[in-house]
C-alpha positions in Angstrom: 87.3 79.7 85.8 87.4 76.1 87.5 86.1 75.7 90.2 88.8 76.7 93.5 89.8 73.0 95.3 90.9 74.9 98.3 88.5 77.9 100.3 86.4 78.0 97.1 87.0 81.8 96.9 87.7 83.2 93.5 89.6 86.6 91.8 89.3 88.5 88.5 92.7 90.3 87.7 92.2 93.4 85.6 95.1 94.2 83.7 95.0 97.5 80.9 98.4 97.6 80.1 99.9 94.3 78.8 97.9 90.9 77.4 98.3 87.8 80.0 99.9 85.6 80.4 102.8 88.1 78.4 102.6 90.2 81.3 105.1 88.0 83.8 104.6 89.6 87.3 100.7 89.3 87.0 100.8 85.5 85.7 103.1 84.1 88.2 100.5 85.9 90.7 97.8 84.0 89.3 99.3 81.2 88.9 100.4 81.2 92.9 96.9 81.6 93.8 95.6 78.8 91.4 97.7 76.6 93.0 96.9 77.6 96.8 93.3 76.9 96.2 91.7 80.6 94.2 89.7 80.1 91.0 91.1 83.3 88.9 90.1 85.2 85.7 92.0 88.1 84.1 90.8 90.4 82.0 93.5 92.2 80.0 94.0 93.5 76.3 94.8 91.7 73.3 98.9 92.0 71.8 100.9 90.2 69.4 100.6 86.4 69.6 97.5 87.0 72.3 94.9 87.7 69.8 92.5 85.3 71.2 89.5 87.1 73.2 88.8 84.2 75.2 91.2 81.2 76.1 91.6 78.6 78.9 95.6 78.4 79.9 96.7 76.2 82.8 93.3 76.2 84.6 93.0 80.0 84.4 90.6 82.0 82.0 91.8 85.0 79.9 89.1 87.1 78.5 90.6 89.8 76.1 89.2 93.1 74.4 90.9 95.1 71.6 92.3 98.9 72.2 91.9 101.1 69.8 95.5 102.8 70.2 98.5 102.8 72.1 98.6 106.3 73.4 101.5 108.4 73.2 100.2 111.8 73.6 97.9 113.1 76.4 94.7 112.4 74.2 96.2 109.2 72.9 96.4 107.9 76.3 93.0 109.2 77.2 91.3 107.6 74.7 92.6 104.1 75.2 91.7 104.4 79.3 88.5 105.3 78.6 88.4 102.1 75.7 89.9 100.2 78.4 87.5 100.9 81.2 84.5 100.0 79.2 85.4 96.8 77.8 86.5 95.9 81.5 82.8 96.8 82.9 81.9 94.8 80.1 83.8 91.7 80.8 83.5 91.6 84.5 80.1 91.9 84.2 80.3 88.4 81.6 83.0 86.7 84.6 80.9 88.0 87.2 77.4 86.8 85.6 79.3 83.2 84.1 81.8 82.6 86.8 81.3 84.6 90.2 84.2 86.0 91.6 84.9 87.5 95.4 87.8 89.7 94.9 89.3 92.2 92.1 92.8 92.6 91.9 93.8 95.9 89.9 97.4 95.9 88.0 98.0 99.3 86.9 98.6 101.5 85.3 96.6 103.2 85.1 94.6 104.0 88.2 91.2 104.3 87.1 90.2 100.8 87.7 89.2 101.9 91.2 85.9 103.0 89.0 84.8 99.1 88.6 86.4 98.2 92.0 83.8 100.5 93.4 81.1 99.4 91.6 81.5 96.0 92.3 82.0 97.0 96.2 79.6 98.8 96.2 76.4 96.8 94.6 77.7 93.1 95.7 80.0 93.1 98.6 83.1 92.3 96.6 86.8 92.7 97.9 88.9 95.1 96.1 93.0 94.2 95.7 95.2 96.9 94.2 98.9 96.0 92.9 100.9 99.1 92.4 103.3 98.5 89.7 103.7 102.2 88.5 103.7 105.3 90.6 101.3 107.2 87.7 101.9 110.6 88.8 105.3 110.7 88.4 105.0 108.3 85.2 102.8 111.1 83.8 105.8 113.8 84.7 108.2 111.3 83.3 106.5 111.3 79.8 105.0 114.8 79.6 107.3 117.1 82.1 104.6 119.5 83.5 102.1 119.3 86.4 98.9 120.4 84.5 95.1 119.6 84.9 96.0 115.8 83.9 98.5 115.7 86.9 96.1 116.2 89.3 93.7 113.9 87.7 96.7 110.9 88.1 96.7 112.4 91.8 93.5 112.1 91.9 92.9 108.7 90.4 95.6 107.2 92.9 94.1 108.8 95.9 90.7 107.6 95.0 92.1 104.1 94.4 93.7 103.3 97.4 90.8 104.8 99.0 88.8 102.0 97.3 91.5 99.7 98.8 90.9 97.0 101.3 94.0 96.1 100.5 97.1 97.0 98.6 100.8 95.5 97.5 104.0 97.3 96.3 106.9 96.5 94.4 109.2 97.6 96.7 109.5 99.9 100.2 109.3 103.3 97.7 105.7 102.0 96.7 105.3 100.6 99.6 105.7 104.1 101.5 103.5 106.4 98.6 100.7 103.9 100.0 100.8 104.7 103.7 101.8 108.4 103.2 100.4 109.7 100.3 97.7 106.8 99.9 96.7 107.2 103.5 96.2 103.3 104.0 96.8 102.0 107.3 100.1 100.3 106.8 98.8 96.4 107.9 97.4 96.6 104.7 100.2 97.2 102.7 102.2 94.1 101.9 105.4 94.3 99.4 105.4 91.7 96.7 108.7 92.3 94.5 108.6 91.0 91.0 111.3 88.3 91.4 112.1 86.4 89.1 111.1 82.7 88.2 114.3 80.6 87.6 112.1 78.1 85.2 111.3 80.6 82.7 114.5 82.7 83.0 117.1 79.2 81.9 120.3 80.3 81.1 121.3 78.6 77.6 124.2 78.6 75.5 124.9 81.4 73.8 123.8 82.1 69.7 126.7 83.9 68.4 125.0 84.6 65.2 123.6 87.3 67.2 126.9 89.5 67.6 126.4 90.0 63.8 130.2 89.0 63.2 131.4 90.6 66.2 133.3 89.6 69.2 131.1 90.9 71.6 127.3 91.3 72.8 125.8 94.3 74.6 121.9 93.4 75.3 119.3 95.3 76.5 115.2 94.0 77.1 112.8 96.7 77.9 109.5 98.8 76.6 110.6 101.5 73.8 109.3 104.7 75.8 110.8 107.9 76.8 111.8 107.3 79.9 113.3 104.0 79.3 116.1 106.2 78.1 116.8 103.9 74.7 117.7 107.5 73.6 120.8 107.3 76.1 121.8 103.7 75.0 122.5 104.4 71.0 124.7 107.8 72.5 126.5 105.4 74.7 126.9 103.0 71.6 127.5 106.0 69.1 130.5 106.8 71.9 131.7 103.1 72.0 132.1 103.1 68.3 133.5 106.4 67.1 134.8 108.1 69.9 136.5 104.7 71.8 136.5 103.3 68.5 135.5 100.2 69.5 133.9 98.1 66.5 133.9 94.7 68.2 130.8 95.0 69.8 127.7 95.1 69.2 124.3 96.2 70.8 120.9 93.6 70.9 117.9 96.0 71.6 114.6 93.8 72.5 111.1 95.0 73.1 108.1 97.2 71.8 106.4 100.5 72.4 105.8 103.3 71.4 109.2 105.4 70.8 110.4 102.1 68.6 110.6 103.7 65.3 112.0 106.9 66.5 114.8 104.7 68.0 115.3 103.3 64.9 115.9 106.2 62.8 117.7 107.5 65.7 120.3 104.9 65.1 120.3 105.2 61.6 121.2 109.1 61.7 123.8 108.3 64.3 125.3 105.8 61.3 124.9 103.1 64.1 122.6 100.6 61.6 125.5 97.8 61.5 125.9 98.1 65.3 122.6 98.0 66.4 120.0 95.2 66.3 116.2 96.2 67.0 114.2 93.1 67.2 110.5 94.4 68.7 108.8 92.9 70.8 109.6 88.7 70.6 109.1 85.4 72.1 110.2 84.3 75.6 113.0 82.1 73.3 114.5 84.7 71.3 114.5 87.3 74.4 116.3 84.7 76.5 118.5 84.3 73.0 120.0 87.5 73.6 120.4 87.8 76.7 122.1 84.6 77.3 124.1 85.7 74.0 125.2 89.1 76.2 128.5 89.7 77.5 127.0 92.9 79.4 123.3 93.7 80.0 122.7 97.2 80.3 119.7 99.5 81.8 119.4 103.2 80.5 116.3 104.0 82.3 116.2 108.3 82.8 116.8 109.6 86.4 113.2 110.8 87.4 111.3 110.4 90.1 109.3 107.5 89.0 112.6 105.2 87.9 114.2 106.0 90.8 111.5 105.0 92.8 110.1 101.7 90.8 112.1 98.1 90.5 113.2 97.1 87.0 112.3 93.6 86.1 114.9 93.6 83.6 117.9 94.1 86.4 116.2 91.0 88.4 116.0 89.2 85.1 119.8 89.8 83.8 120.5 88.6 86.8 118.5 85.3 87.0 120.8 85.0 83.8 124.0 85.7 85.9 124.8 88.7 83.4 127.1 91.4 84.7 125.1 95.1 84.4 125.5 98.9 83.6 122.8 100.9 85.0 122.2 104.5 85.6 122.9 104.9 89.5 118.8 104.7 90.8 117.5 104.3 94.4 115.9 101.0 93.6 117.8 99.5 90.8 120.6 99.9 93.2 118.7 97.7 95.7 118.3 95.0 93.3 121.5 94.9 91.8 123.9 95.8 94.4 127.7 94.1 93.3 126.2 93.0 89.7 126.3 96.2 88.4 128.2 99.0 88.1 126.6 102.2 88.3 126.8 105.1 85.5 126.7 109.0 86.4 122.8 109.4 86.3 122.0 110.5 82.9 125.3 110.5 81.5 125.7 108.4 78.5 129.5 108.5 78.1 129.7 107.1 81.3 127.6 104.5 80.3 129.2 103.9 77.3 133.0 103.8 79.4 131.3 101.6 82.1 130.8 99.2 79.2 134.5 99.0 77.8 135.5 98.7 81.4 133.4 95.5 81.7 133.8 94.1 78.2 137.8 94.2 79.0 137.4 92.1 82.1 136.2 88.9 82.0 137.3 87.8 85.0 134.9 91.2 87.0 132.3 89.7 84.4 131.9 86.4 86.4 131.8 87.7 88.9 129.3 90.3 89.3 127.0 88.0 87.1 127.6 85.1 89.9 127.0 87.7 92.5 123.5 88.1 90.5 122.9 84.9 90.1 122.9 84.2 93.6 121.2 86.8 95.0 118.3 85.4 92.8 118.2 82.0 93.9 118.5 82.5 97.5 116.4 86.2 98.2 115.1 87.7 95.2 113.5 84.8 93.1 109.4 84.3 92.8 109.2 81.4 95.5 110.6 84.2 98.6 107.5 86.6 97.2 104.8 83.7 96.6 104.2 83.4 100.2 103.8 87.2 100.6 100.9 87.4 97.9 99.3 84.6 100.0 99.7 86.5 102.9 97.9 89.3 101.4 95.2 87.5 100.0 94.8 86.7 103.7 94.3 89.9 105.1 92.3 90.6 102.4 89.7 88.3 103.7 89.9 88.7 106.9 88.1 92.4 106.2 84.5 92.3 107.2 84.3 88.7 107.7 
């Protein structure tokens, strides 16, 4: 961690979820408050191409720990937090005894980092940040569909973590409302930092027609491979494209990991969609930006529940950074983002989604324009520069507590 130039403070990010700096939202957060002066540290887990357990990148040191699995059941998942949360003790005991730090900031999910916040609160006076990226609760009703025992520990977890607290930031006014109401913080400290974009990451290119695997055109997709990403409803809205429309001139680019990936894949392949459908995992910044530059339409499948209705999609913000026109299930927040670039499929209804499509792939000229509509709504409200200053701001108030 080098040493802050600015007010000499410094923060350890804990992130369980996603390896930094893969994980875009929490590196262009640490990034802002490198350059404003913090010395930062993150902790996070190792992934593909961020095997390293300890590395120095731009000023900014990762420490990373393996996990042993990537749950998908309830004792998958249980086993990894608990992994999780001891290699975090762990390693922000090493910062904390080789660096020092003043401040934790907490990226869920999921919401048991509170435990080390406390501890650290507790025994040496340190400040204790939590970004809300995922409403848990209903992420756990999204994956599993019941409110058991393990509900009301998510409950539990989030109520204990904002009461840990001194400040918190949301994604968006949903979160930013579960934090006052159901969260019980006092609303001052509760700042909304939306994930926008960055514009030099997100470059549009020219497109690599190799990737339309002989065919005229592209529908691309960039998301996690998980049940309620509703992948599912994407290959029936291609399955309907191809044999009920009978429209074999496009094809479908499917980027990212998780855990529902090979599922998906035979999926497709009993559907007979394996010439239509391109699955490329979890890849590079290039060969994401590839695709989607490649993309005539961008789509977003995500399931109507309570959670997607309620969170912001950094895919819809990144399509449109790319000025790409959009098909997305009609959601609360998605909506917000994407206003005129998209149009907006019966909730859950794949042969909408599919018809929404062929109504955009036969108008070029509604194609430009939604995805200048998009374009421009990034650049002049939505891109990371309008939500740098509102991280500061928080990091503000977050030092102003007790001082």
């Amino acid at each position: 961690m080098t040493e802050s130039a600015g007010n000499g403070r410094r923060v350890l990010f804990i992130v369980e979820n996603l390896p930094s700096p893969f994980d875009r939202r929490v590196w262009q957060e640490a990034t802002t408050l490198r350059d404003a002066g913090y010395g930062v540290a993150i902790i996070c887990p190792t992934g593909k191409g961020y095997e390293s357990k300890h590395e120095v990148i731009d000023g900014i040191d990762i420490y990373r720990h393996n996990l042993p699995t990537e749950g998908s059941g309830a004792l998958g998942y249980l086993v990894e937090y608990t992994a999780a949360l001891f290699w975090q003790f762990v390693l922000a005991w090493k910062v904390h005894r080789k660096h020092g730090f003043d401040a934790i900031h907490a990226c869920n999910p999921p919401d048991d980092i509170f435990v080390v916040g406390k501890f650290y609160k507790t025994f040496f006076g340190k400040r204790f940040l939590f970004d809300h990226h995922d409403i848990n609760p209903e992420l756990y009703l999204a994956k599993f569909g019941r409110k058991d025992f393990l509900y009301k520990v998510m409950l539990a977890w989030e109520r204990w973590t904002f009461a840990t607290a001194d400040v918190s930031i949301a994604t968006n006014e949903s979160y930013r409302k579960i934090a006052i109401e159901r969260g019980k913080m006092d609303p001052e400290k509760v700042f909304v930092v939306r994930s926008g974009p960055s514009l030099e990451r997100l470059k549009i290119l020219p497109p690599n027609d190799s990737l339309k695997n002989g065919r005229r055109f592209l529908v691309g997709y960039v998301g996690v491979m998980g049940k309620q990403e509703g992948v599912h409803y994407l290959l029936e809205a291609t399955k309907h494209v191809v044999q009920a429309i009978n429209r074999q001139d496009v094809h479908f680019g499917i980027v990212g990991g998780g855990t529902e990936l090979d599922e998906l894949k035979t999926m497709a392949k009993e559907m007979g969609l394996d010439d239509y459908v391109t699955f490329t995992g979890r890849v590079p910044d290039q060969e994401m930006l590839e695709m989607l530059n490649t993309a005539d339409v961008c789509v977003n499948p995500d399931v109507h529940n309570e959670m997607n209705d309620k969170s912001t999609m950094n895919k819809i913000m990144e399509y449109m950074a790319l000025a790409k026109p959009i098909v997305q299930f009609d959601l609360t927040e998605g909506r917000f983002s994407a206003q005129d670039a998209s149009l907006y499929a019966k909730r859950n209804d794949p042969i909408d989604m599919a018809e929404k499509i062929i109504e955009l792939i036969d108008d070029p000229e509604r194609r430009r324009a939604m995805g200048e509509f998009g374009r421009n709504r990034v650049v002049n409200e939505l891109e990371w520069s309008y939500e740098a200053p509102k991280l500061l701001a928080a990091y503000d108030a977050l030092f102003e507590i007790n001082s």
